[in-house]
VMD Tcl script that draws the C-alpha trace (Angstrom):
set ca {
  {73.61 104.99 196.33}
  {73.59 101.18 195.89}
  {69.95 101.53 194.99}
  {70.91 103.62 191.65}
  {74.05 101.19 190.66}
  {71.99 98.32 190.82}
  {68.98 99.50 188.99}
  {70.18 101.61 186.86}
  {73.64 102.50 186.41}
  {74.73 98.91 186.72}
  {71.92 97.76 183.59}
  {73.13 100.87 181.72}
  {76.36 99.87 181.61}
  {75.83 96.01 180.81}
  {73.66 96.78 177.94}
  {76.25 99.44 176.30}
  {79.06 96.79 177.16}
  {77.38 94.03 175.03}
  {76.34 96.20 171.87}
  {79.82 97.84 171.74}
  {81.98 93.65 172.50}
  {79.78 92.49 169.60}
  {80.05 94.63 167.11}
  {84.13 95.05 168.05}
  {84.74 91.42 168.67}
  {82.00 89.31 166.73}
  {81.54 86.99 169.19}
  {78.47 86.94 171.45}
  {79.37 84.91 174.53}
  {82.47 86.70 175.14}
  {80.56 90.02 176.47}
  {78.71 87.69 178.79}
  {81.20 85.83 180.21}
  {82.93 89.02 181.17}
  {80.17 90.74 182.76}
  {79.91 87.61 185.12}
  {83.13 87.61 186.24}
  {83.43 91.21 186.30}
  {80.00 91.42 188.55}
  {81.40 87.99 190.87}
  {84.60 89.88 191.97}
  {82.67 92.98 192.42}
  {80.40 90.52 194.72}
  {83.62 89.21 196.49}
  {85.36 92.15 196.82}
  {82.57 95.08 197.19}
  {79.31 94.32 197.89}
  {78.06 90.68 199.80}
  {76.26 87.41 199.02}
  {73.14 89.32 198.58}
  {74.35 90.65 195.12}
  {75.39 87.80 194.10}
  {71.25 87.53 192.45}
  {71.94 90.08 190.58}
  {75.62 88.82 188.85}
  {72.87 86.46 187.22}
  {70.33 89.23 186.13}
  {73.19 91.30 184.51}
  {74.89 88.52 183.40}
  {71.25 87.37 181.64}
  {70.65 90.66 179.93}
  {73.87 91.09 178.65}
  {73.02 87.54 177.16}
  {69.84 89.05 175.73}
  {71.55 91.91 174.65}
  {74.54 90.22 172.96}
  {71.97 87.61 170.84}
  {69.85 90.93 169.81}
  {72.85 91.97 168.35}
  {74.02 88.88 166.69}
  {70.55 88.40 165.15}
  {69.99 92.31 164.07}
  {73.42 92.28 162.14}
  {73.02 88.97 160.42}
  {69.44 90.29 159.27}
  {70.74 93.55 158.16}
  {73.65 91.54 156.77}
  {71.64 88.96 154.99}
  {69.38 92.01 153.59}
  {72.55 93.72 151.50}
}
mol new
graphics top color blue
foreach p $ca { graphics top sphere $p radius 0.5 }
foreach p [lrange $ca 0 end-1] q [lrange $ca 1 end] { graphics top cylinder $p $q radius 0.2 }
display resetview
């Protein structure tokens, strides 16, 4: 069951967290910052050190994902 959260529930989730913070809150580090913290108590509280790889991984893409969207709306901004 782990095996599914981590690879793909877990990304799933991250990536539909960070389009939906942007485009509601306009700011892209805020999405990231929460998915760290949200993913370091999960490490605390539920899973061990071992995940603790992954808090940066998630925490990375929704990084990615956040700038993708910052970029894609200030083209499609700049466009109109």
């Amino acid at each position: 069951m782990e095996f599914l959260l981590v690879l793909f529930i877990f990304p799933i989730l991250v990536v539909g967290a960070s389009i939906a913070g942007y485009v509601i809150l306009k700011k892209w580090y805020i999405v990231p910052l929460g998915v760290f913290g949200f993913f370091l108590m999960l490490t605390l509280i539920l899973f061990n050190t071992t995940f603790f790889f992954w808090v940066f991984a998630y925490t990375a893409l929704a990084l990615l994902v956040s700038l993708i969207m910052k970029f894609t709306i200030q083209l499609l901004d700049s466009a109109t």
